[in-house]
C-alpha positions in Angstrom: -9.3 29.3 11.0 -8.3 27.4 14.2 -4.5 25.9 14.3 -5.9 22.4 14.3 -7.5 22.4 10.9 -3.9 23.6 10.0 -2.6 21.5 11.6 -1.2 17.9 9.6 -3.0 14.8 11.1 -0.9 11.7 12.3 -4.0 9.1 11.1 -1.8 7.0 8.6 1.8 5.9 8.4 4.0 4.4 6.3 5.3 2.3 9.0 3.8 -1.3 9.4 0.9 -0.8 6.7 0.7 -3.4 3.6 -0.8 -0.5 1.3 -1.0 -0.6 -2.6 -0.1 2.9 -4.3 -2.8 2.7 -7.7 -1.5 5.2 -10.5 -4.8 7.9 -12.6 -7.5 4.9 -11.7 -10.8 5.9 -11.0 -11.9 4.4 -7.4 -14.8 2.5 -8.9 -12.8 0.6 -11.2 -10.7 -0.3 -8.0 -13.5 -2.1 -6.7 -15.2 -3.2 -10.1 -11.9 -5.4 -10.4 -11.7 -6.2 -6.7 -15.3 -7.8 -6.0 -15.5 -6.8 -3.3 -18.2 -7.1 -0.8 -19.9 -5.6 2.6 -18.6 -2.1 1.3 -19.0 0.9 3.5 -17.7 4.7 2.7 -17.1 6.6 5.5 -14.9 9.2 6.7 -11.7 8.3 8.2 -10.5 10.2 11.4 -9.2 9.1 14.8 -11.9 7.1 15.7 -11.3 4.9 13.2 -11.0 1.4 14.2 -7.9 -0.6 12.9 -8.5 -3.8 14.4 -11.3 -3.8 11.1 -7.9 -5.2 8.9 -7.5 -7.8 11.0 -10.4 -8.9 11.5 -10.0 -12.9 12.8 -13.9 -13.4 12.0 -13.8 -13.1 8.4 -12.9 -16.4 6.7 -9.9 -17.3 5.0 -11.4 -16.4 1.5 -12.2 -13.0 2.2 -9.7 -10.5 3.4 -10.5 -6.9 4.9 -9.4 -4.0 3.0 -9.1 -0.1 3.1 -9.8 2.2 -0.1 -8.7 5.5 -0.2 -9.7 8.3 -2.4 -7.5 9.6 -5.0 -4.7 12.2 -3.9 -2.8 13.7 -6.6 -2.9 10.9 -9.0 -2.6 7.9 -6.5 -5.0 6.0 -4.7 -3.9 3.7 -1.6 -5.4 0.2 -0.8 -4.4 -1.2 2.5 -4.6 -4.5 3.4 -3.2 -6.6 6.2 -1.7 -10.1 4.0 1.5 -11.3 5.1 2.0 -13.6 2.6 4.5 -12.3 -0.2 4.1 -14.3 -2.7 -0.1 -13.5 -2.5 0.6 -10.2 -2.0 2.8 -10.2 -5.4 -0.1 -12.1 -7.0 -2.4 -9.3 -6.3 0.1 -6.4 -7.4 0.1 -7.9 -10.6 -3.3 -8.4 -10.7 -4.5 -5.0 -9.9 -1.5 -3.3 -12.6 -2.9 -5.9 -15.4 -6.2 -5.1 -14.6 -6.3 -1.7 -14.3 -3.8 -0.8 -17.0 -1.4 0.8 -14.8 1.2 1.0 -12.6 1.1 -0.3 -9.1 3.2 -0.5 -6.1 3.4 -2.3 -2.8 5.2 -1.1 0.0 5.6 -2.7 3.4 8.4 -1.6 6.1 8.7 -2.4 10.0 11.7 -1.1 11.4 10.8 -3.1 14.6 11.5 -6.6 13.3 14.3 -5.0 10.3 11.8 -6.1 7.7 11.0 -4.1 4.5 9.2 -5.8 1.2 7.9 -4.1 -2.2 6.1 -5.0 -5.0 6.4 -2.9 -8.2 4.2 -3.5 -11.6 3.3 -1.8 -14.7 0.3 -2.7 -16.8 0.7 -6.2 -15.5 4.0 -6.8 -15.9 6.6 -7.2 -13.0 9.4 -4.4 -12.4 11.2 -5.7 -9.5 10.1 -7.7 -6.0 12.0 -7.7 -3.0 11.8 -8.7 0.7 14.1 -8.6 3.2 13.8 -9.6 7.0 16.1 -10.1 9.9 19.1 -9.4 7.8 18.3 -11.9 5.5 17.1 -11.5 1.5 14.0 -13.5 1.1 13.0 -12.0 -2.4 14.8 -10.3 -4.8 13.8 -10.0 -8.5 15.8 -7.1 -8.7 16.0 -5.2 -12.8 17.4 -2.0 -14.3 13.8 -0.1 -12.3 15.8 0.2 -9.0 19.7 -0.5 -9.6 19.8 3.3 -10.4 18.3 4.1 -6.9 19.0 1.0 -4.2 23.2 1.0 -3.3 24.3 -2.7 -2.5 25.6 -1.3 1.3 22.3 0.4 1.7 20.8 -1.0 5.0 17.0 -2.4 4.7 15.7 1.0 6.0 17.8 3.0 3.6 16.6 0.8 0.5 13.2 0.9 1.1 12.9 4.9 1.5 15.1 5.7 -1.4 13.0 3.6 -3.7 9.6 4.5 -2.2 10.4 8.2 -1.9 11.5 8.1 -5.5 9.1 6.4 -7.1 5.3 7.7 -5.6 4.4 9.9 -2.8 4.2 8.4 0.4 0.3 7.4 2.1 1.3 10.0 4.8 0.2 12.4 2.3 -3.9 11.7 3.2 -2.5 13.3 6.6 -2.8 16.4 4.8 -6.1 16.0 3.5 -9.1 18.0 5.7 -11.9 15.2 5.5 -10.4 11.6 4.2 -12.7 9.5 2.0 -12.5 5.6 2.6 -14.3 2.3 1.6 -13.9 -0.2 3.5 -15.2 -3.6 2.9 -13.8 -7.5 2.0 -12.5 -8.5 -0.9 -13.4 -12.3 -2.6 
């Protein structure tokens, strides 16, 4: 075997990626409750074009997305929404849904800004964002008091809870031949 199949793949990082972490959900009932649209499953390697998530052409009421196939028992949506309170919406959604817990996760060490969304069978654990030193969000609970320290710097809260919680994305990394949809969601 030749050390670069061995070898772990840099394609996907936790850094700067809005991506939804979907707990034991079968991938088609991902995109049954998505409706989504323009679907295409291909294999994703270096070639892949990222400029797809932001694509400026598509209109403002459909939004490009990634679809993973299930590792372990997580699947990973990525999408490229900047807008919390939407993005909070659609945690919510997708957990209710789909019967399950989900979690968003964004962090950009770059402009000190770290934001997570965490849901279980449609019901809200905790929010939080955080930028430029300042608390935006925070519906914190009892889900992450256990993990998060009030001194903990953004960097330091977001890791804790998101190592804690669910394996990272990074984990496709490790996969030989990575599965993806991609298409628009409605």
């Amino acid at each position: 075997m030749s050390e670069s199949v061995n070898k772990e793949r840099n394609l996907i990082s936790s850094l700067i990626n809005h991506h939804f972490c979907i707990e034991n959900t079968a991938k088609s009932s991902i995109l049954e409750v998505l409706k989504v649209s323009d679907t295409e499953v291909i294999e994703f390697d270096e070639k892949f074009d990222w400029s797809f998530l932001s694509d400026e052409s598509s209109s403002k009421t459909t939004k490009p997305f990634l679809l993973f196939d299930q590792i372990n028992e997580w699947n990973y949506l990525i999408w490229n929404v900047w807008d919390f309170e939407e993005t909070r919406q659609m945690t919510l959604f997708l957990s209710k849904e789909l019967n399950t817990k989900v979690y968003y996760f964004f962090v950009d060490p770059w402009i000190a800004t770290c934001r997570w969304v965490l849901a279980d069978k449609g019901n809200l654990l905790t929010s939080y964002y955080e930028s430029h030193g300042e608390i935006l969000n925070n519906d914190d609970n009892a889900e992450t008091e256990n993990i998060l320290e009030q001194e903990d710097d953004f960097e330091d809260k977001f890791w804790k809870l998101y190592n804690s919680i669910c394996q990272q994305i990074e984990v496709l990394n490790k996969e030989q031949n990575i599965i993806v949809t991609k298409g628009y969601l409605s």
